[in-house]
C-alpha positions as CSV (number, residue, x, y, z in Angstrom):
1,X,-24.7,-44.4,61.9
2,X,-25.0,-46.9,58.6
3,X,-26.1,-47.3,55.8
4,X,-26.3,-50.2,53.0
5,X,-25.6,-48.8,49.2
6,X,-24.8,-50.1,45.9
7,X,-21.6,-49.6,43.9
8,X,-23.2,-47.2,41.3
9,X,-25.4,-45.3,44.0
10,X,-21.8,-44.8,45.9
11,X,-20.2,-43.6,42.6
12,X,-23.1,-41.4,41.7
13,X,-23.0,-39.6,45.4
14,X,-19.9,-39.9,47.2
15,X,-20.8,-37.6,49.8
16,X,-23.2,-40.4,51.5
17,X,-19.1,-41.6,52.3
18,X,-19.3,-37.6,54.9
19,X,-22.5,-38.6,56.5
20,X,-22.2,-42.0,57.7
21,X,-19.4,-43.6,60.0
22,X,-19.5,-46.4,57.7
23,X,-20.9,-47.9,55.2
24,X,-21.9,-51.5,53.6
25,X,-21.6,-51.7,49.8
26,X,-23.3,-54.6,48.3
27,X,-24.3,-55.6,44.4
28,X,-27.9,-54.3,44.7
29,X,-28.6,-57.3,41.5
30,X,-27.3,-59.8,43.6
31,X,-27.3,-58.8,47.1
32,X,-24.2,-60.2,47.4
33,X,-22.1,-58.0,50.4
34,X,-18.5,-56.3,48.6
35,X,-17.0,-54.8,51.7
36,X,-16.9,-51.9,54.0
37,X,-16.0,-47.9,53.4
38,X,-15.3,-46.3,57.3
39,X,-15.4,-42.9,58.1
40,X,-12.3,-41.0,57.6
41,X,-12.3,-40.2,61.4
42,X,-12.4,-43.9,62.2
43,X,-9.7,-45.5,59.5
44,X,-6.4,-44.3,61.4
45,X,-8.0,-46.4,64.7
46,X,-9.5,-48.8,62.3
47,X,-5.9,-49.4,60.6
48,X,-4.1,-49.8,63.5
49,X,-6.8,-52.4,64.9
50,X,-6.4,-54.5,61.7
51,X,-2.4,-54.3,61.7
52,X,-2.4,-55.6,65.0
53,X,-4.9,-58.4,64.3
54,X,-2.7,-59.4,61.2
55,X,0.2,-59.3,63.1
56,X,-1.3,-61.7,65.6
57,X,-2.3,-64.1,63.0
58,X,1.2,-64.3,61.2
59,X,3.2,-64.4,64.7
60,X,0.4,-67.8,65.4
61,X,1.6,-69.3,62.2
62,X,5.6,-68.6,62.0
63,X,5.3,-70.3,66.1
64,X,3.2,-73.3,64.4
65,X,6.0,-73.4,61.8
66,X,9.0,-72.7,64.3
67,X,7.5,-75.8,66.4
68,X,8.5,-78.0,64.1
69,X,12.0,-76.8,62.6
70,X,15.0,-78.5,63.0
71,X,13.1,-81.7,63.7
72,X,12.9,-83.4,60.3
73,X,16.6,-83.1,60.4
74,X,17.5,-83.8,63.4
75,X,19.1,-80.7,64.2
76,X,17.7,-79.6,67.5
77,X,16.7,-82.7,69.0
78,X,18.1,-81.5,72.3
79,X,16.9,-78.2,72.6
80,X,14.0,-78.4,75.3
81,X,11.9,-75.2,74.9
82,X,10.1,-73.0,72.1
83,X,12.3,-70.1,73.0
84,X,15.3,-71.8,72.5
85,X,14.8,-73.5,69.1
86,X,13.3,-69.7,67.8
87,X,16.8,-68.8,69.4
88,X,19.2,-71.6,67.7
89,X,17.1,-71.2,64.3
90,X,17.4,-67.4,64.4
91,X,20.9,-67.9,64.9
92,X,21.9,-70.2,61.9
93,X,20.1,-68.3,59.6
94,X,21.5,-65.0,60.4
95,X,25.0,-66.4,59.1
């Protein structure tokens, strides 16, 4: 179950936060959204899910970056595959 409240009405009642699984909190002058509180039961799963998802994202953009090393230089122009340039640039910088 949801439920949409404002900052103050949240700070003024916190127990809404043992009644609800989660809960949108917008500026109720603005209606502008301002995030998310989740059920206590639910942040452990909910923590883990985002960890993961953050972890995805940063592993897409260090293999964007790692595509690319060694070229401006030179360096690894005859290394043929991904593996083997995250290999060669793993092993000059653990020197």
């Amino acid at each position: 179950m949801t439920k949409v409240v404002g900052l103050r009405e949240l700070a003024r009642n916190t127990s809404i936060l043992d009644q609800f699984d989660y809960i949108d909190i917008e500026d109720k002058k603005t209606h502008e959204y301002k995030g998310v509180f989740i059920s206590a039961k639910y942040a452990k799963e909910f923590k883990e899910m985002l960890e993961r998802k953050l972890s995805d994202e940063n592993q897409k953009q260090v293999d964007a970056i790692m595509q690319f090393s060694g070229i401006a230089n030179g360096a690894l122009r005859d290394i043929d595959t991904k593996d083997d340039i995250k290999r060669e640039y793993a092993k000059r910088f653990s020197e």
